[in-house]
C-alpha positions as CSV (number, residue, x, y, z in Angstrom):
1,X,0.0,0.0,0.0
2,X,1.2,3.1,-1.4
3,X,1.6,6.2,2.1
4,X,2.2,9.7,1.9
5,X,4.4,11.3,5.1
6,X,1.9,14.3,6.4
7,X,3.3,16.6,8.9
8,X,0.7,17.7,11.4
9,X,1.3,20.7,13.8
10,X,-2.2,21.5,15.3
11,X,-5.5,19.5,15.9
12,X,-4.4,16.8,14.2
13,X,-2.0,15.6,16.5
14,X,-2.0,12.7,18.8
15,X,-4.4,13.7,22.0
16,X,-6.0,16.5,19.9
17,X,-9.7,17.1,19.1
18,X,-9.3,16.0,14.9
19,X,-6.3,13.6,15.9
20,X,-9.4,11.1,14.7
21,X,-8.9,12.0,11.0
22,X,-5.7,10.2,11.3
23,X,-7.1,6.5,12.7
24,X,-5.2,4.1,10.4
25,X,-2.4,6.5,10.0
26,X,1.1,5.2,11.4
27,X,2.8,7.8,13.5
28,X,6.5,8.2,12.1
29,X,7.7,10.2,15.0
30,X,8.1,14.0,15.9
31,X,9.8,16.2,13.6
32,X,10.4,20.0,12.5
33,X,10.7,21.8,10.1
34,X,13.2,24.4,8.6
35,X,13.2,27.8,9.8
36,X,10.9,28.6,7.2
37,X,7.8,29.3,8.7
38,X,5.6,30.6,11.3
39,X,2.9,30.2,13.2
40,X,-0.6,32.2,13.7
41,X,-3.1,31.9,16.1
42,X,-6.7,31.1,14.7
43,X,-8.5,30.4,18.2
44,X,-9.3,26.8,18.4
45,X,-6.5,25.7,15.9
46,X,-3.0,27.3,14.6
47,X,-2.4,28.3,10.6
48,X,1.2,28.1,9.5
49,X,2.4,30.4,6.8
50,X,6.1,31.4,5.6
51,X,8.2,32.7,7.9
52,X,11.4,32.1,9.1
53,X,11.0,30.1,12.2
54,X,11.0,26.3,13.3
55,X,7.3,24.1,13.4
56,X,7.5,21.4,15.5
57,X,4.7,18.6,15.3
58,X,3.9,15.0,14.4
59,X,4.4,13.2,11.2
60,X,2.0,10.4,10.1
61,X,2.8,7.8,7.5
62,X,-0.8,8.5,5.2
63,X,-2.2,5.5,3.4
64,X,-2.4,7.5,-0.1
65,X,-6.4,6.9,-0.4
66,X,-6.9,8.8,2.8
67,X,-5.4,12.0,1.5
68,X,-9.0,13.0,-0.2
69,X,-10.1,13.1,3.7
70,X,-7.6,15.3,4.5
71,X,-7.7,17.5,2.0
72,X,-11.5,18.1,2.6
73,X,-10.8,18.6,6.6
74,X,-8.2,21.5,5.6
75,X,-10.4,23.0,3.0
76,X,-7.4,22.3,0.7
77,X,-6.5,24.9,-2.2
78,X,-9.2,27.2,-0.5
79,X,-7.9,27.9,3.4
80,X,-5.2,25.6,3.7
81,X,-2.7,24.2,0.8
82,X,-0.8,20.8,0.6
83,X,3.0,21.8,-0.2
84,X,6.0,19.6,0.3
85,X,8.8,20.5,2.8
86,X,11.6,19.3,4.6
87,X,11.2,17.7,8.0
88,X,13.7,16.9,10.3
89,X,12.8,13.6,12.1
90,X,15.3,12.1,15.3
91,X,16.6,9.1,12.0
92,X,17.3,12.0,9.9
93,X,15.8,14.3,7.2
94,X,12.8,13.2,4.9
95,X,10.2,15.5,3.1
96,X,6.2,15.4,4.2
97,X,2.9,17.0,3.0
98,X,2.3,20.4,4.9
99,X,-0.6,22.1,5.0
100,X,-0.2,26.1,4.5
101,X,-2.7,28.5,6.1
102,X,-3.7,30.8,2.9
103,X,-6.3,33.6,4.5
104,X,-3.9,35.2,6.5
105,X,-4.1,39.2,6.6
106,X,-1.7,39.8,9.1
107,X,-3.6,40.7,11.9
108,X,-3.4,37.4,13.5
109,X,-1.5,37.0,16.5
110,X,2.0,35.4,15.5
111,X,2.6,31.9,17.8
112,X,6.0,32.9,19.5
113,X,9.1,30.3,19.7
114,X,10.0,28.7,23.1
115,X,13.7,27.1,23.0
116,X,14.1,28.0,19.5
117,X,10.9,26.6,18.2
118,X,7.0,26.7,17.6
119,X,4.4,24.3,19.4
120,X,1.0,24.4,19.0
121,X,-0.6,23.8,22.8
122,X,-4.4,23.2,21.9
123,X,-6.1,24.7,25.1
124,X,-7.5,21.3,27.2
125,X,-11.1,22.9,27.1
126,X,-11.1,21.9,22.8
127,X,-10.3,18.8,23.6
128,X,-13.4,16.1,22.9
């Protein structure tokens, strides 16, 4: 079976409220990114957009028939968009789907870096 590597930085990670669009996904391990991005606050979930700081998250081997499901959840090509990138995993560097926040305006309120690095916290209250 064919799997696409998706790296997940917000609600879709493991103990998060949409972690359940990822049942039957294998979780690779954590990774990051390059300093490349950064991240915004939309409330109940985070957007990344280009920047030039480190996302940290999850990444989930994807079988490649359940990346139709995905791309509906993230409103693909209309508020998020699927781009490739290089993630740095703890066995070394591969490249994974990202999903890119696209209605930014630049009010949003920027996630700041702890130790050199962005992680989405989903507030415990979200969580179902």
């Amino acid at each position: 079976m064919a799997v696409e590597l998706v790296f997940v930085y917000g609600s879709l990670k493991r103990g998060y409220r949409n972690h359940g669009a990822m049942s039957g996904c294998r979780f690779v391990g954590e990774g990051r990114t390059q300093p490349a991005f950064a991240m915004i606050d939309l409330g109940p979930y985070p957007g990344v957009i280009r920047g030039k700081t480190i996302i940290g998250g999850e990444v989930f081997a994807v079988p490649s028939h359940r990346m139709g499901r995905l791309d509906r959840l993230e409103d693909n090509g209309r508020v998020y968009q699927r781009e490739r990138a290089r993630i740095d995993l703890p066995a070394g560097p591969t490249e994974a789907w990202i999903y890119l926040y696209l209605l930014a305006r630049g009010l949003e309120r920027p996630v700041l870096p702890r130790d050199g690095m962005v992680i989405w916290r989903e507030n415990p209250a979200l969580r179902t």
